[in-house]
C-alpha positions as CSV (number, residue, x, y, z in Angstrom):
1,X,-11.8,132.8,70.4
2,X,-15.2,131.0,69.9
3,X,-17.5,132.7,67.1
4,X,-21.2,133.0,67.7
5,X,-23.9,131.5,65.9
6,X,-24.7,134.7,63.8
7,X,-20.5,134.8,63.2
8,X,-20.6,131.4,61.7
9,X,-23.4,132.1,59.6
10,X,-22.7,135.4,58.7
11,X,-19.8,134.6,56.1
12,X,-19.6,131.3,55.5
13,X,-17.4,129.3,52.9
14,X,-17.3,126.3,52.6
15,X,-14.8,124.1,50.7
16,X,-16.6,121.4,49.2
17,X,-14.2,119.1,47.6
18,X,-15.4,116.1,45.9
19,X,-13.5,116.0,42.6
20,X,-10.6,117.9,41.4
21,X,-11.7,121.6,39.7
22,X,-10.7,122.6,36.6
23,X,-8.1,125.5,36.3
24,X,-9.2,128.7,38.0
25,X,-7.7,132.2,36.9
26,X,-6.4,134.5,39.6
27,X,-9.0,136.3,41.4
28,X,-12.0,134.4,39.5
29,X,-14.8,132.2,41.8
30,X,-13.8,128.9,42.4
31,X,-15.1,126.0,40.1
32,X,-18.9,125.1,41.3
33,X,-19.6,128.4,43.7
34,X,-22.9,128.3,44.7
35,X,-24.0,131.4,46.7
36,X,-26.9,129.6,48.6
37,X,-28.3,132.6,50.3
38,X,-26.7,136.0,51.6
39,X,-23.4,135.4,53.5
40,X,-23.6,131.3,52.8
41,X,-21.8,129.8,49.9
42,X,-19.7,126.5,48.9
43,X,-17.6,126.2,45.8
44,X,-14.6,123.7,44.7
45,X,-11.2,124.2,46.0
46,X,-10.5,127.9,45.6
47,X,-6.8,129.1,44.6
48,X,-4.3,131.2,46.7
49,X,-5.2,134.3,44.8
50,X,-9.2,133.9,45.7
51,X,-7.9,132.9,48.9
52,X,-5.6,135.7,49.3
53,X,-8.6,138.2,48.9
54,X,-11.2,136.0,51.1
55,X,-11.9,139.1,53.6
56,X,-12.0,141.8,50.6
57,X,-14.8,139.7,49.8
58,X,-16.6,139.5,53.0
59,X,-15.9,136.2,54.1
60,X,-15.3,135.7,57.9
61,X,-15.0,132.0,57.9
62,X,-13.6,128.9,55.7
63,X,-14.5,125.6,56.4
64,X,-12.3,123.1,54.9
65,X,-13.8,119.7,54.0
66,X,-11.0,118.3,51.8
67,X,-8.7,115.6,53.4
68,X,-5.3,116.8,54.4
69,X,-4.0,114.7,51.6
70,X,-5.9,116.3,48.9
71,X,-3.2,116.9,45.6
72,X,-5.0,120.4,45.0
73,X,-4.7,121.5,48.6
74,X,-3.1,125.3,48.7
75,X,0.0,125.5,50.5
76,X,-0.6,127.1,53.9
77,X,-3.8,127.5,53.3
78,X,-5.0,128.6,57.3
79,X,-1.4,130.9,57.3
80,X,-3.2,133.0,54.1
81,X,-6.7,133.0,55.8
82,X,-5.6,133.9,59.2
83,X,-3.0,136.9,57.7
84,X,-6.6,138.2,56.9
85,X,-8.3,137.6,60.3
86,X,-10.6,135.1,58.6
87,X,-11.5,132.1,61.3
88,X,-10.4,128.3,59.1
89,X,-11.8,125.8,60.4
């Protein structure tokens, strides 16, 4: 399935990793979300539980910038997205 320009754009997510986040409580936004305009935001490494509610929240798509190495990484991280039907890039 290839998404469209207004699908990418619509709910975007973006995983910006570039130091490790402090603790995150189920459920809360990840450490540094930015919403940068409607449908476009980018935050620190967001736990299973904000994960695990990613299309309750509207988003469509994560983009995953950490390395596959990263020590924060969520387990299955794609196999929680994709349950939803949210694209992970």
């Amino acid at each position: 399935m290839r998404a469209t320009c207004a699908e990418w754009m619509t709910c975007l997510f973006v995983s910006l990793l570039c130091c490790s986040p402090p603790l995150q409580a189920a459920g809360e936004e990840p450490a540094n979300f930015v919403s940068w305009r409607s449908g476009l935001s980018s935050s620190a490494q967001p736990n299973t539980a904000f994960l695990q509610q990613a299309r309750s929240l509207g988003y469509d798509i994560v983009i995953n910038l950490a390395p596959p190495e990263y020590d924060e990484a969520v387990a299955n991280e794609g196999a929680i997205l994709a349950a939803q039907g949210v694209v992970y890039v």
